[in-house]
Each structure stands twice: as structure tokens, then as C-alpha cells.
Residue frames relative to the residue before (quaternion, step in Angstrom):
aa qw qx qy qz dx dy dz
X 1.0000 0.0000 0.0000 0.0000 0.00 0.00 0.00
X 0.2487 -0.7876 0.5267 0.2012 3.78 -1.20 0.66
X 0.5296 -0.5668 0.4084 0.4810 3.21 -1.07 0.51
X 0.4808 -0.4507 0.6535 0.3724 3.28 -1.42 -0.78
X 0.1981 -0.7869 0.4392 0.3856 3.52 1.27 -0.52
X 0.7855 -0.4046 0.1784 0.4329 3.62 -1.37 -0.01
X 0.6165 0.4617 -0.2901 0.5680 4.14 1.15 -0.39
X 0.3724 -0.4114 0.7526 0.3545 2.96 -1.51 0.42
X 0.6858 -0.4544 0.5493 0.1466 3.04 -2.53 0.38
X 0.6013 -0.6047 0.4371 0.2859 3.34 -1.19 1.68
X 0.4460 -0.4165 0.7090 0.3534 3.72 -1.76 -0.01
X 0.0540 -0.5441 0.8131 0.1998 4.41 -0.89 0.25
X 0.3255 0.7114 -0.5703 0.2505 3.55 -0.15 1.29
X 0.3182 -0.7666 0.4604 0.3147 3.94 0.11 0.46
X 0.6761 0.5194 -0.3480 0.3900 3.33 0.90 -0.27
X 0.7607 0.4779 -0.1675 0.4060 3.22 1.26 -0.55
X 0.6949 0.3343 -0.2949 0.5643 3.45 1.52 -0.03
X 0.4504 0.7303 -0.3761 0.3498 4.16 1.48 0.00
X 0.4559 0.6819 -0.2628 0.5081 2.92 1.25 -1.39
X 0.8395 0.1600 -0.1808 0.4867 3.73 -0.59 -1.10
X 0.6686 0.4073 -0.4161 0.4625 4.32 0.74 -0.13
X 0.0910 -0.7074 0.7000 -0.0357 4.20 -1.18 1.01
X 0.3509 0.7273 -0.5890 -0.0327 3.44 -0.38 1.04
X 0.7862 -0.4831 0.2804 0.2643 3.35 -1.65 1.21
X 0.3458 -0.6293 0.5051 0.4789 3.69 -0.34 -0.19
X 0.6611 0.4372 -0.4195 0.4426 3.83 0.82 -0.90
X 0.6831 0.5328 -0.3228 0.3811 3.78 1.14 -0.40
X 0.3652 0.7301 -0.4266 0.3894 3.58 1.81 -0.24
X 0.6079 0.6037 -0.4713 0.2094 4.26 0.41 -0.42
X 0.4032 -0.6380 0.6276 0.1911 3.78 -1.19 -0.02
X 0.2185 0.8258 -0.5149 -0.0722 3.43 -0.39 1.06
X 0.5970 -0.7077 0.0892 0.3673 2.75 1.28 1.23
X 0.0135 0.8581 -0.3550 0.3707 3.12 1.30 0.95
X 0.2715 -0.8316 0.4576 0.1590 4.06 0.07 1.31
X 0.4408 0.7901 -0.4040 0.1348 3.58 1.70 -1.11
X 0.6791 0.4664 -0.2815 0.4921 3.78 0.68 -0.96
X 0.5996 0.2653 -0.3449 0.6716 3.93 0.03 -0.63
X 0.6266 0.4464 -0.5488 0.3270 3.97 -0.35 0.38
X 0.7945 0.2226 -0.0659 0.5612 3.22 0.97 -1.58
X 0.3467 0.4946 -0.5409 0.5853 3.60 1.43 1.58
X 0.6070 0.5880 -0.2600 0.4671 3.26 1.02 -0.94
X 0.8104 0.3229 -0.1614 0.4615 3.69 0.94 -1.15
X 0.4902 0.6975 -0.3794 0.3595 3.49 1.57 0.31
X 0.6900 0.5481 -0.1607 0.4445 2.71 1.39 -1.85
X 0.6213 0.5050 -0.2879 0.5254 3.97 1.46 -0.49
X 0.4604 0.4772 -0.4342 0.6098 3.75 1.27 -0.31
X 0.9403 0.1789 -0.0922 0.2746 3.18 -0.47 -1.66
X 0.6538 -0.6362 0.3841 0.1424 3.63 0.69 -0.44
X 0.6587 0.5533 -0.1773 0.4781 2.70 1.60 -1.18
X 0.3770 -0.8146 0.4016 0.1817 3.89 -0.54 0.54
X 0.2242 0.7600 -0.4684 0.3908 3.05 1.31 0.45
X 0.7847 0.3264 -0.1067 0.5160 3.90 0.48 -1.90
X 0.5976 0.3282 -0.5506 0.4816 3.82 0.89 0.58
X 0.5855 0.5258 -0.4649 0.4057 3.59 0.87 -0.86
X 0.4313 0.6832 -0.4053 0.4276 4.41 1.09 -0.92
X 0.7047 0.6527 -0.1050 0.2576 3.02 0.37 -2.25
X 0.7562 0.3987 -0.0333 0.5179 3.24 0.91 -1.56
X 0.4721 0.5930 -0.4619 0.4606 3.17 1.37 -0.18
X 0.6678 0.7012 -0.0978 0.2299 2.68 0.32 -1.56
X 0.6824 0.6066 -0.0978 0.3960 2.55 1.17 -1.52
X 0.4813 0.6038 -0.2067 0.6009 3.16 1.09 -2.45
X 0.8809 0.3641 -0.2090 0.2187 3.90 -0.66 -1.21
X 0.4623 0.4695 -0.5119 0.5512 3.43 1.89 -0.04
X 0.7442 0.4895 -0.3062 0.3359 3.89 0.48 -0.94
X 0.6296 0.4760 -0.4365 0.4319 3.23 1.03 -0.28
X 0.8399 0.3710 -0.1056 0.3818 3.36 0.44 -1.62
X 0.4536 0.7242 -0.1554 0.4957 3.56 1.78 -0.44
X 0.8880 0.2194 -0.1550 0.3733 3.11 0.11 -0.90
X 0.4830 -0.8151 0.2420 0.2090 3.40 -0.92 0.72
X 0.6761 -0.4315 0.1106 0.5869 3.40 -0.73 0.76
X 0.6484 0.3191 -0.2743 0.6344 4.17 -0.15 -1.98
X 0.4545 -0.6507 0.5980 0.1118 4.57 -0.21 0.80
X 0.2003 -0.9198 0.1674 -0.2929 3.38 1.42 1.51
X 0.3066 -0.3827 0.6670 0.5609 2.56 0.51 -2.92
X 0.6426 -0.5182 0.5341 0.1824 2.67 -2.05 0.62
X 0.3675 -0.7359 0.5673 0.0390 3.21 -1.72 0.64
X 0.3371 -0.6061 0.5490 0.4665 4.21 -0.59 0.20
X 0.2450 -0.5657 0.7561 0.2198 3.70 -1.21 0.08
X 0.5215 -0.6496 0.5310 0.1551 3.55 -1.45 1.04
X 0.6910 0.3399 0.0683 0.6342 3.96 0.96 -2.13
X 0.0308 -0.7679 0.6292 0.1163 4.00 -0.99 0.41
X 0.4977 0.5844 -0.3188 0.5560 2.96 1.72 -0.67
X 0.8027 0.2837 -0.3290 0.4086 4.20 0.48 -0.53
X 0.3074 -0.7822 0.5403 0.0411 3.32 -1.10 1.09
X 0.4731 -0.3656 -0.7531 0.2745 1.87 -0.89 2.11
X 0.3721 -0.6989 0.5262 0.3102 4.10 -0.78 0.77
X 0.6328 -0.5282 0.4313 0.3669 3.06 -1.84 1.13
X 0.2635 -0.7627 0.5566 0.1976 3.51 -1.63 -0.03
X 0.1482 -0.6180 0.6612 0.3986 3.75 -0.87 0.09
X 0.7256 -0.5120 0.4455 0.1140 1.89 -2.71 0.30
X 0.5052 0.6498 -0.2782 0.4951 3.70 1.21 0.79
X 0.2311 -0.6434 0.7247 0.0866 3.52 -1.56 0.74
X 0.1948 -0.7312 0.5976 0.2650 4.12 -0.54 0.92
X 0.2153 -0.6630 0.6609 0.2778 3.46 -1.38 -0.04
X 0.0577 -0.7102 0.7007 0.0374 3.79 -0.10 0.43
């Protein structure tokens, strides 16, 4: 049997988790950077709640779609998350 863990379960409403998230427009970029779908990844094992695997996988899905490069190469930074399909630079970070 699984817990439920200690939280009750998110709303996957947009109206109910926007409210509390404000991002910049210069802060809108993708450097392709795993850190969020990690510590989505470690929410959803704290809490349980499926909301931060369902986040995760976004995430995910959207580095491969919008990320990767045409001859499928490597990945790219993306400049706009907010523009569909969002511009890209010309670079791969190595962190």
C-alpha cells in the first residue's frame, strides 16, 4: 500500500498554481539546465502528489521537442519559453 504522503494532492489547474509563479521576460530562456525536472522529480517522491511528475515530463517532452537540433546532434539554449515555437541560440552549455 502507498502512502498518500504528508500533502494532500495539487489542483493541475492553471489558475491555481500561476498566481504564486512571476517570470521576467529576460528570465523566460532555457539553458538547458536538468535542475527543475530534478527537484520536480524530488517533490513528486516527497510528496506523492502527481502533479510534479506530470511538470517533470513536461518539461521533459519540451527540451526534446524544441531543444534538439535539426541533423539530432545535441541540444541547443532556447532564448523565449513563453514563444512557440521559441527562437534559439547558437550554443550547447556544458555545466
Amino acid at each position: 500500500m502507498t502512502s498518500a504522503g504528508p500533502f494532500p494532492s495539487s489542483s493541475n489547474s492553471k489558475t491555481a498554481w500561476k498566481k504564486d509563479y512571476i517570470v521576467k521576460p529576460l528570465d523566460a530562456h532555457n539553458l538547458q539546465r536538468p535542475e527543475t525536472v530534478e527537484s520536480l522529480f524530488m517533490m513528486y517522491r516527497i510528496t506523492n502528489d502527481p502533479i510534479y511528475r506530470e511538470w517533470g515530463w513536461k518539461i521533459f517532452k519540451a527540451f526534446q521537442k524544441y531543444g534538439i537540433l535539426e541533423d539530432g546532434q545535441g541540444y541547443t539554449s532556447l532564448d523565449n519559453v513563453n514563444a512557440v515555437p521559441p527562437s534559439r541560440r547558437d550554443n550547447m552549455e556544458s555545466f
